[in-house]
C-alpha positions as CSV (number, residue, x, y, z in Angstrom):
1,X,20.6,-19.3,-20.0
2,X,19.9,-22.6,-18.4
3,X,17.9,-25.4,-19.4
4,X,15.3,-28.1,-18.1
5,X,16.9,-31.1,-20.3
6,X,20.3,-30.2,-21.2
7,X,20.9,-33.8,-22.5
8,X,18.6,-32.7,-25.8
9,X,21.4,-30.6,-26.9
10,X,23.7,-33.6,-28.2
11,X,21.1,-33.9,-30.9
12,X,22.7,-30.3,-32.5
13,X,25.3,-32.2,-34.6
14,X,22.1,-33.2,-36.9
15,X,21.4,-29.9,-37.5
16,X,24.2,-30.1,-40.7
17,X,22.7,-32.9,-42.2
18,X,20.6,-30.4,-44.5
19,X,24.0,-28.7,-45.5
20,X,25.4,-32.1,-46.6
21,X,22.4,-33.6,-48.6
22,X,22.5,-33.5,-52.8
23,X,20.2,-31.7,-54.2
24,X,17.6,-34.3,-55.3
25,X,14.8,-33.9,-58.2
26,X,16.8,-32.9,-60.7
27,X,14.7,-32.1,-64.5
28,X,16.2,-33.1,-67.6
29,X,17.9,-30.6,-69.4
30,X,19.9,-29.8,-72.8
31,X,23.7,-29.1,-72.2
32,X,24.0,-25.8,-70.6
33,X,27.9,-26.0,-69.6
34,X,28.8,-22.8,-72.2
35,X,25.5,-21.2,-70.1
36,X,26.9,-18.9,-67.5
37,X,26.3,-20.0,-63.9
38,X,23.1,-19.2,-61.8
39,X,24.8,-17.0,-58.5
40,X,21.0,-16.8,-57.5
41,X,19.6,-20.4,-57.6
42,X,23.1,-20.9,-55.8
43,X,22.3,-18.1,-52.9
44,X,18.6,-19.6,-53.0
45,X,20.0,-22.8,-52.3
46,X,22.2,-22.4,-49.1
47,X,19.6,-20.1,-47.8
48,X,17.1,-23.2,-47.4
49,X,19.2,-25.2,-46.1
50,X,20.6,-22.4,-43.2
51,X,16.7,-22.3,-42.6
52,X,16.8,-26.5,-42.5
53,X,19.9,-25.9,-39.9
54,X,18.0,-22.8,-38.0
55,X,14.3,-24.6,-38.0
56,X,16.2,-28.2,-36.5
57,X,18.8,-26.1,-33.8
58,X,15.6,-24.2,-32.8
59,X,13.3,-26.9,-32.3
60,X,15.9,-29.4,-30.4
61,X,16.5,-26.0,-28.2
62,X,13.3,-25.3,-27.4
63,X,12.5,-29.1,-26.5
64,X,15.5,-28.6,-24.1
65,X,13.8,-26.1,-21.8
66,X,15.6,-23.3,-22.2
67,X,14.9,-20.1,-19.6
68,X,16.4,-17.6,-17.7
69,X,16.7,-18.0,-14.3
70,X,15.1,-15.6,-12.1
71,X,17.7,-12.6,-10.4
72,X,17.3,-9.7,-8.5
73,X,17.5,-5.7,-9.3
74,X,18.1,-3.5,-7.0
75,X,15.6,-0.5,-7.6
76,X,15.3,3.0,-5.4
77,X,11.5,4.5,-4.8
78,X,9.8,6.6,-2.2
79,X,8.2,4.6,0.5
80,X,8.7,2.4,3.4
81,X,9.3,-1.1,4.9
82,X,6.0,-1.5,6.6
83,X,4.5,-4.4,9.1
84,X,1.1,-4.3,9.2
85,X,-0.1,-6.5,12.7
86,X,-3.6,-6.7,12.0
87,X,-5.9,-7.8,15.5
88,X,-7.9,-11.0,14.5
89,X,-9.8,-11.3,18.3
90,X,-13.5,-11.6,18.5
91,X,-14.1,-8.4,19.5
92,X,-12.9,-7.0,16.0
93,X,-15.9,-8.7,14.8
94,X,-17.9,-5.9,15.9
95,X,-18.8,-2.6,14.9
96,X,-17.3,0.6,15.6
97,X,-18.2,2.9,18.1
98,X,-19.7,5.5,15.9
99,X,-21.3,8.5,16.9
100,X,-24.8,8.1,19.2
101,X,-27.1,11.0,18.7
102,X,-26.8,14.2,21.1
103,X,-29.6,13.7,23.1
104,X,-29.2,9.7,23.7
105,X,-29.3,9.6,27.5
106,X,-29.2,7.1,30.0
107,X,-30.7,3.1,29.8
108,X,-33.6,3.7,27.4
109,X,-34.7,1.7,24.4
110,X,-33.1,4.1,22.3
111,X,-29.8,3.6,23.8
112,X,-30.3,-0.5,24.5
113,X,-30.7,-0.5,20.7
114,X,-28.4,1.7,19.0
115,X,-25.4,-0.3,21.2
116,X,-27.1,-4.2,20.1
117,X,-26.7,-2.6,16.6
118,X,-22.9,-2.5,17.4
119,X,-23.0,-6.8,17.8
120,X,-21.9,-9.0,14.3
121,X,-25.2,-9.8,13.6
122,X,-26.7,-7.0,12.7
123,X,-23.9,-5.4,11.2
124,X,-23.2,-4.3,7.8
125,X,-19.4,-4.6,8.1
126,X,-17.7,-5.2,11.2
127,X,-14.8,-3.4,12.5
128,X,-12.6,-5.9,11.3
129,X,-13.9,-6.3,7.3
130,X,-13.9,-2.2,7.1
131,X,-9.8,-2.3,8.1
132,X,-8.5,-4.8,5.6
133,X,-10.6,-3.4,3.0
134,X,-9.0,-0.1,3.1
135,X,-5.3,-1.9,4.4
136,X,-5.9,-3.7,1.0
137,X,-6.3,-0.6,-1.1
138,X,-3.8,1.1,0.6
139,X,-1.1,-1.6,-0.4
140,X,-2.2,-1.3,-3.6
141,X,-1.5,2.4,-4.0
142,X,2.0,2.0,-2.8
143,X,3.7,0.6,-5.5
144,X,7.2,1.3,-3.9
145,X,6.7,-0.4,-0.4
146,X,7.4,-3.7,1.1
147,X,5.2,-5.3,3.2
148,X,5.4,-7.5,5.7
149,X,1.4,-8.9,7.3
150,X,1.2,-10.7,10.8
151,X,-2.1,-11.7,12.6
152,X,-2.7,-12.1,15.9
153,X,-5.1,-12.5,18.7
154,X,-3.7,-14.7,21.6
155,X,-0.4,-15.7,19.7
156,X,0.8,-13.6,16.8
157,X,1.4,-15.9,13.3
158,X,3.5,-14.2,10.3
159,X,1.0,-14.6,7.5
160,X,3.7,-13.0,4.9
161,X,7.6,-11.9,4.6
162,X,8.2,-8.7,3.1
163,X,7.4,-8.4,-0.5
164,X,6.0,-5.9,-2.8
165,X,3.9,-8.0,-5.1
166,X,0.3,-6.0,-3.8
167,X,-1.5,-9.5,-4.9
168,X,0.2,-11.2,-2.4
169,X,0.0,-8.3,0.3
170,X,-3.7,-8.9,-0.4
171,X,-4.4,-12.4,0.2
172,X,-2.3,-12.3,3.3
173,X,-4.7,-9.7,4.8
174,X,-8.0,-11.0,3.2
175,X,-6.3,-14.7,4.8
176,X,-7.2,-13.3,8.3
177,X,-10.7,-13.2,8.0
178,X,-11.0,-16.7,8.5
179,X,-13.3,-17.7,11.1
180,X,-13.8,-15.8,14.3
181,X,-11.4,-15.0,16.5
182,X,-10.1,-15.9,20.1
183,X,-11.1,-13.4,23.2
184,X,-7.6,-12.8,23.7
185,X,-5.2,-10.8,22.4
186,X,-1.9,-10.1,23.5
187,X,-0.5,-7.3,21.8
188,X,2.8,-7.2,23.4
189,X,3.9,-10.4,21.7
190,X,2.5,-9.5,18.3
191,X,5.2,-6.2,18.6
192,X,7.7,-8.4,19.3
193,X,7.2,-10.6,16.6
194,X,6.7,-7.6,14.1
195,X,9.5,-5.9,15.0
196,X,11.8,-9.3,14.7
197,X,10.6,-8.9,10.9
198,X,13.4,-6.9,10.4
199,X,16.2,-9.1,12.2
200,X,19.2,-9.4,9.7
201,X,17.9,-7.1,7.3
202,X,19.8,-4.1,5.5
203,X,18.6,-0.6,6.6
204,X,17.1,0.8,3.4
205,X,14.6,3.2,4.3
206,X,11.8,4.3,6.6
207,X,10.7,1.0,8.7
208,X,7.2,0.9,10.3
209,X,5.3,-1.3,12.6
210,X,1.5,-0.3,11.8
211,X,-0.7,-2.0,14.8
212,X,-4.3,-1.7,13.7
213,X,-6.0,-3.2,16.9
214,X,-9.2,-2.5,19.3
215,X,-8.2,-2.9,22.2
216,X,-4.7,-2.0,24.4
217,X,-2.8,-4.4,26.4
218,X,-1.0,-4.2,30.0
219,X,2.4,-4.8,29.3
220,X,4.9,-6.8,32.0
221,X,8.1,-5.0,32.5
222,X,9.8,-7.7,30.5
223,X,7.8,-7.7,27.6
224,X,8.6,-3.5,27.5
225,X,12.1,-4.0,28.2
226,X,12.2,-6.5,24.5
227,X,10.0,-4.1,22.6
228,X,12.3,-1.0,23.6
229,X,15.5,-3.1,22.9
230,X,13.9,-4.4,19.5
231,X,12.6,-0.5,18.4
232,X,15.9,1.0,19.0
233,X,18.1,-1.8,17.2
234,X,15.8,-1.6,14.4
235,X,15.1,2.0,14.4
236,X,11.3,1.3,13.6
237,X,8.8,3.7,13.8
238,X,5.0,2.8,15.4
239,X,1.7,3.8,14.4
240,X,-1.1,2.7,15.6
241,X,-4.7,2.6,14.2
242,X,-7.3,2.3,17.2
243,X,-10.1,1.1,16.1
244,X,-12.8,2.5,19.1
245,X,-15.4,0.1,19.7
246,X,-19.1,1.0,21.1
247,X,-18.7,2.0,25.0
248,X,-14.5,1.9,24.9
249,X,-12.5,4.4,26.0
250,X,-10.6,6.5,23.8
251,X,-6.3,6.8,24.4
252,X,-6.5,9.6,26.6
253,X,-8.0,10.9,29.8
254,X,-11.4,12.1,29.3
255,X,-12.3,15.5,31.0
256,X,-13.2,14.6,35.1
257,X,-12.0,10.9,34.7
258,X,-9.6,9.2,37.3
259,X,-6.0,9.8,37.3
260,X,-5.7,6.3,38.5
261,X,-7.1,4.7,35.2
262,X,-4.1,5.7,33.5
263,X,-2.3,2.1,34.6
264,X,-5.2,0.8,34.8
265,X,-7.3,0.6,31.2
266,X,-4.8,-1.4,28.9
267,X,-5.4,1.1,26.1
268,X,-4.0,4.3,28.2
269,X,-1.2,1.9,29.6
270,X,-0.4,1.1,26.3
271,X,-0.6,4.5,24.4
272,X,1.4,5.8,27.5
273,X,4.0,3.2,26.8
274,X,4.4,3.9,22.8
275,X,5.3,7.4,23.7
276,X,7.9,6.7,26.0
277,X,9.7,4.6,23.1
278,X,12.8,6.6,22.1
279,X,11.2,6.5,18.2
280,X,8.2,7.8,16.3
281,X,5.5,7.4,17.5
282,X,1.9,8.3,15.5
283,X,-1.9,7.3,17.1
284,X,-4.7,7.6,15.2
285,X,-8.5,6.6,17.1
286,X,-11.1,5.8,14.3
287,X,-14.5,5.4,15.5
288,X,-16.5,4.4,12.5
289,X,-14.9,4.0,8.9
290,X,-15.0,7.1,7.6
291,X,-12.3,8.0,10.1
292,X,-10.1,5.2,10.0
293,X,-10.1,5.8,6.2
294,X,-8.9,9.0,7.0
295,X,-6.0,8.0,9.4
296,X,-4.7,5.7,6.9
297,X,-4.9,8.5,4.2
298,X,-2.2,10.1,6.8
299,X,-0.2,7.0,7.2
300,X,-0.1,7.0,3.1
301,X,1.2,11.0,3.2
302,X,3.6,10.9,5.9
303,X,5.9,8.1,5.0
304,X,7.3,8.3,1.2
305,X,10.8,8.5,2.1
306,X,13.6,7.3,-0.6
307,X,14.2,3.6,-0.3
308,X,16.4,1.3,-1.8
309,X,15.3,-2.5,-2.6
310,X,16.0,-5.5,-4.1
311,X,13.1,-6.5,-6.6
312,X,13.2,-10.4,-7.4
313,X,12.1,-11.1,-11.5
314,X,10.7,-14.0,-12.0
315,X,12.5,-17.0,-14.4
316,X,11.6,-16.3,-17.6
317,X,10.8,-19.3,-20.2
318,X,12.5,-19.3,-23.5
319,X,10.8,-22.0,-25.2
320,X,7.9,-20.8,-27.2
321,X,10.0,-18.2,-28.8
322,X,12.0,-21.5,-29.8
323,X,9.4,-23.3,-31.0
324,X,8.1,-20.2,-33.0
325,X,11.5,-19.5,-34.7
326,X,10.9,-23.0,-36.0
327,X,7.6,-22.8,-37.0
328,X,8.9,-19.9,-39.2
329,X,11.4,-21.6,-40.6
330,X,9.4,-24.8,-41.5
331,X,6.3,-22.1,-43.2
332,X,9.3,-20.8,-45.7
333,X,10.2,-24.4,-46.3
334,X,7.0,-25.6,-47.2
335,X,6.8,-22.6,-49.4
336,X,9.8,-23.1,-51.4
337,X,9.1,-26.8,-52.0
338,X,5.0,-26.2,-53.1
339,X,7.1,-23.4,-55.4
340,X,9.3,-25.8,-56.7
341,X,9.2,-26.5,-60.8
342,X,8.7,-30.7,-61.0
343,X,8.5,-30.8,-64.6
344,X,8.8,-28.5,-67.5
345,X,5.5,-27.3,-68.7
């Protein structure tokens, strides 16, 4: 136990005075020394006054601050030490790609409009709103995890260290919808900085970057060199949740396409790359919500591995169960004295 005003305590000694004061309002009485003594009013006695000494000792405690400081536990679940790098660039302010009717064809009306219905301002939700909603609830539902949040778009910035507190996991993720984003996004140094999340930390469990992004990125041969180095020290696995805006490709080859686009769209480049990371390695392409619910429904089944962590509890104040030991006191006090006989009837 510590305490906020430790200097409070010297006042203690006081706390006898009640067993040193004469009893004082004494009746008049015939001689009663051949009367045998009163062992009650005697036990009656020294118990108010141990409640004067408990009632002053409690109050001069609790005006010292007294808590307990905070520590940490170390508890074992089933999950995972995850980093969610969340894409904050402009173009996550747009819809998904959804799925245009079977006989939309060509440059027509109908086409021109379903795709401007894909644009911010005549969305319902934008690509971007639909993912941290369900990120959110699925931080909730993992009780066990800890998560670590980064946002990024041109330069990646570490919104939250690992905790497991889901109110915090929360803010951090609703934090990145905070204006609009930059056209750029470099995804190569958002990895790196998600994967440096785990620099001088214990192995405990499953690790996982989860990149939820739009878009791919070309990566330099440096820049794959790091993120190889960093995924093998840290032995972190990578999943990443492509969210597939209107007219983007998809992560693989489609049927009769180019083999030369491999290299050349950043999102095959980059999909191309993940796999040839000596870890796991999960992609998931979500085209409206429904789907990228579902993808993160798969993240939440595949990783519940055991874990061991260190849970921090908070300090914990001491003072109002101080202050209410005394109050008791002082309400069996003042009923005793308004009990007291003052005069013979």
């Amino acid at each position: 136990m510590s305490f906020e005003d430790p200097w409070l305590l010297w006042l203690l000694p006081l706390a006898l005075l009640p067993l040193l004061r004469e009893p004082g309002g004494a009746l008049g009485n015939a001689w009663v020394a051949l009367a045998p003594r009163d062992r009650v009013s005697d036990l009656l006695d020294w118990l108010l006054r141990v409640l004067g000494v408990i009632a002053f000792c409690a109050l001069v405690v609790g005006l010292a601050g007294p808590y307990l400081p905070e520590y940490e536990v170390e508890r074992i679940g089933k999950g995972a030490e995850i980093v969610l790098a969340l894409d904050r660039s402009r173009s996550m302010d747009q819809g998904f790609a959804g799925r245009p009717p079977p006989n939309m064809k060509g440059t027509g009306p109908e086409v021109i409009d379903y795709y401007m219905g894909r644009w911010p301002g005549r969305l319902t939700e934008s690509k971007g709103k639909v993912a941290r909603r369900l990120l959110s609830e699925f931080a909730t539902k993992r009780q066990d995890d800890r998560f670590g949040v980064i946002v990024f778009s041109g330069l990646p910035i570490r919104v939250l260290e690992f905790t497991q507190k889901s109110e915090a996991v929360h803010a951090a993720i609703v934090a990145g919808d905070v204006g609009r984003g930059l056209s750029e996004t470099n995804i190569g140094l958002a990895l790196e900085e998600a994967l440096s999340s785990f620099e001088e930390r214990p192995y405990n469990g499953s690790r996982i970057v989860l990149l939820v992004s739009d878009g791919g990125d070309r990566l330099d041969p440096d820049a794959r060199t790091r993120i190889a180095y960093l995924v093998r020290k840290h032995r972190v696995s990578i999943y990443w949740i492509y969210l597939r805006s209107a007219n983007s490709p998809g992560l693989v080859l489609e049927k009769g396409e180019a083999a030369s686009n491999v290299d050349s769209v950043p999102e095959y480049a980059l999909h191309r790359f993940f796999e040839s990371l000596d870890t796991s390695y999960r992609a998931y392409e979500a085209s409206d919500p429904e789907a990228l619910k579902q993808a993160i429904d798969a993240v939440d089944r595949l990783e519940k591995l055991p874990i061991t962590y260190m849970d921090t509890m908070p300090r914990r104040d001491l003072s109002a169960p101080m202050f209410g030991l005394a109050f008791g006191c002082v309400l069996v006090l003042l009923a005793a004295s308004l009990l007291e006989i003052r005069r013979w009837a």
